[in-house]
Backbone as CSV, one residue per row, in Angstrom:
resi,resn,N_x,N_y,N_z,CA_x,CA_y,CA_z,C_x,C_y,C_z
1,UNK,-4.235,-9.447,9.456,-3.065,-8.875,10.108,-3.522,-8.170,11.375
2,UNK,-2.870,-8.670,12.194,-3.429,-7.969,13.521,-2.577,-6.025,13.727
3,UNK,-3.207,-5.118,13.833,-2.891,-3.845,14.051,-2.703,-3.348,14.829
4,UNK,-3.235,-3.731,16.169,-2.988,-3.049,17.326,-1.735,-2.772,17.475
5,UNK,-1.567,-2.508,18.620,-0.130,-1.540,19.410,0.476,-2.192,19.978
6,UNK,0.354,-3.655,20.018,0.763,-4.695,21.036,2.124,-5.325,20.746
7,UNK,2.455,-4.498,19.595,4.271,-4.971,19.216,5.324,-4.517,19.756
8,UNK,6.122,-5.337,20.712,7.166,-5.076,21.713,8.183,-3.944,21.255
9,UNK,8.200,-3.110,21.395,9.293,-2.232,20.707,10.507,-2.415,21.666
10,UNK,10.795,-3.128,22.428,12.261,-3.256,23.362,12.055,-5.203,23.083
11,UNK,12.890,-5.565,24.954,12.770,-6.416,25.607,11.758,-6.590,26.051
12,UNK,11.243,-8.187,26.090,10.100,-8.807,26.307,10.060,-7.915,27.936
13,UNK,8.566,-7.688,27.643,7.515,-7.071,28.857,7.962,-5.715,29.074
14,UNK,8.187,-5.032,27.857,8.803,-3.663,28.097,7.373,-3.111,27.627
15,UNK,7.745,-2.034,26.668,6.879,-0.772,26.622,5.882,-0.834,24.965
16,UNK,5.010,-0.731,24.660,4.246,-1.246,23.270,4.851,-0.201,22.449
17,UNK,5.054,-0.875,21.389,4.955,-0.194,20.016,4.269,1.148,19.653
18,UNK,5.060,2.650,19.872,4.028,3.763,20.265,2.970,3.588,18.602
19,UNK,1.999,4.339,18.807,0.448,4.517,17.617,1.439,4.977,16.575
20,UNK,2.057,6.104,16.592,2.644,7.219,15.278,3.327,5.649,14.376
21,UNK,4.477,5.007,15.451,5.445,4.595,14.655,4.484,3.283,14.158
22,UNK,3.587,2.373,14.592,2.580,1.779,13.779,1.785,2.251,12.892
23,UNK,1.463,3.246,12.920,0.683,3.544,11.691,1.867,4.086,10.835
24,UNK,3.298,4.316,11.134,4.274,4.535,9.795,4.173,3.076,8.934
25,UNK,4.478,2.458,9.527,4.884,1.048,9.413,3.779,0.564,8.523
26,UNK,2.622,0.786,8.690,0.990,-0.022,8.305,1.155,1.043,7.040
27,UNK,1.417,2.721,7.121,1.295,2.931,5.922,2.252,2.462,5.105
28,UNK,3.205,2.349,5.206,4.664,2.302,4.355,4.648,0.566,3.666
29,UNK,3.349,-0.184,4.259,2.982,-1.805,3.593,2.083,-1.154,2.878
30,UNK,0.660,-0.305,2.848,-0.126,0.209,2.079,0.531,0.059,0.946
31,UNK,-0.175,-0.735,0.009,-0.090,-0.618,-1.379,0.974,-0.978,-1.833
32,UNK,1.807,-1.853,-1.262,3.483,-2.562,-1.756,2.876,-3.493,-2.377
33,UNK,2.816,-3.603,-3.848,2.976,-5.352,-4.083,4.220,-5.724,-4.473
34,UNK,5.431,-5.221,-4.660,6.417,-5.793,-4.564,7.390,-4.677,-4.328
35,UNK,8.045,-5.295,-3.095,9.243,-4.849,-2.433,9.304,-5.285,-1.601
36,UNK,10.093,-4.243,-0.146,10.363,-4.427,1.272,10.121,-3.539,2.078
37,UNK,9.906,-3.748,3.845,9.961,-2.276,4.595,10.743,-2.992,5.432
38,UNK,11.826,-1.959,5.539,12.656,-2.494,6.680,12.440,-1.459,7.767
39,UNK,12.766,-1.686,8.888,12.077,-1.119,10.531,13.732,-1.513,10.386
40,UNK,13.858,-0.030,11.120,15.591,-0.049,11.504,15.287,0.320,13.438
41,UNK,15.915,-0.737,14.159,15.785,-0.704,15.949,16.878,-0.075,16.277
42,UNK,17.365,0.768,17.168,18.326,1.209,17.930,18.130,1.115,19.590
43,UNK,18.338,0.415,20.511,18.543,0.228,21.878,16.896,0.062,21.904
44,UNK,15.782,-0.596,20.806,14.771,-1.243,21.722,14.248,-0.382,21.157
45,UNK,14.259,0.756,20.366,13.345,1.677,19.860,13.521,1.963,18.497
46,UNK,12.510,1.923,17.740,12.428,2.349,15.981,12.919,3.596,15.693
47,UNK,13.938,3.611,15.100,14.670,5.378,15.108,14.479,5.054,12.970
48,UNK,14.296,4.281,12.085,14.103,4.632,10.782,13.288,3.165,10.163
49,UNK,12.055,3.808,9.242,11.812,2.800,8.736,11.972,2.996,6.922
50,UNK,12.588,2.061,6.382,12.761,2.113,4.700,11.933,1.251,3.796
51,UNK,11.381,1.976,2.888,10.217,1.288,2.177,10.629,1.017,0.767
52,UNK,11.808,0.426,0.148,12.002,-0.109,-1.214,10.787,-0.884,-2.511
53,UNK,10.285,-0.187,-3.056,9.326,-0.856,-3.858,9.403,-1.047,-5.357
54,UNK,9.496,-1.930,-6.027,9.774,-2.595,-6.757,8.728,-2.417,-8.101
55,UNK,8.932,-2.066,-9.459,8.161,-2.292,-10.420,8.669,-3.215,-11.368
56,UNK,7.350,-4.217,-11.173,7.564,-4.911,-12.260,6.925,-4.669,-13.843
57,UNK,7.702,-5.074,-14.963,6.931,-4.953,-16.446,7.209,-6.267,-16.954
58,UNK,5.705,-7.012,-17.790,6.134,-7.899,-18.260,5.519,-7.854,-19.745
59,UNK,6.772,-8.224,-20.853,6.552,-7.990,-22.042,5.576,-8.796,-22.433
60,UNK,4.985,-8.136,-23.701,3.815,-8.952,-24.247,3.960,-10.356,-24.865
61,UNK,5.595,-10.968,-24.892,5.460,-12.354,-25.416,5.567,-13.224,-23.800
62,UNK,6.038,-12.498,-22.896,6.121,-13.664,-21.370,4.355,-13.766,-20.826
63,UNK,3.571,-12.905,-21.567,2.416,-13.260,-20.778,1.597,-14.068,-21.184
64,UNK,2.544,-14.655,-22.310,1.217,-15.691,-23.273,1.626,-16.997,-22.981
């Protein structure tokens, strides 16, 4: 996965993706194995990101 800062946060050839709101983003995937992060945009800029994560259990007769 590439990390850098190089993610357009507007219109093409605008302004990079500031550090804070990438490293929200990189933490808020940390350690998901199941769910979602949604990145909420307002006029070209990240104003909320939501991290839904999911537990799964699987009973002892589905694992055989």
């Amino acid at each position: 996965m590439n990390t850098s800062s190089t993610i357009s946060s507007g219109p093409a050839g605008s302004d990079h993706l500031p550090e804070p709101v990438l490293k929200s983003i990189l933490d808020s995937l940390h350690g998901l194995r199941f769910g979602q992060v949604t990145v909420i945009v307002q006029d070209g800029r990240v104003i909320q990101i939501d991290r839904t994560e999911r537990h799964r259990f699987t009973s002892e007769k589905e694992s055989r």
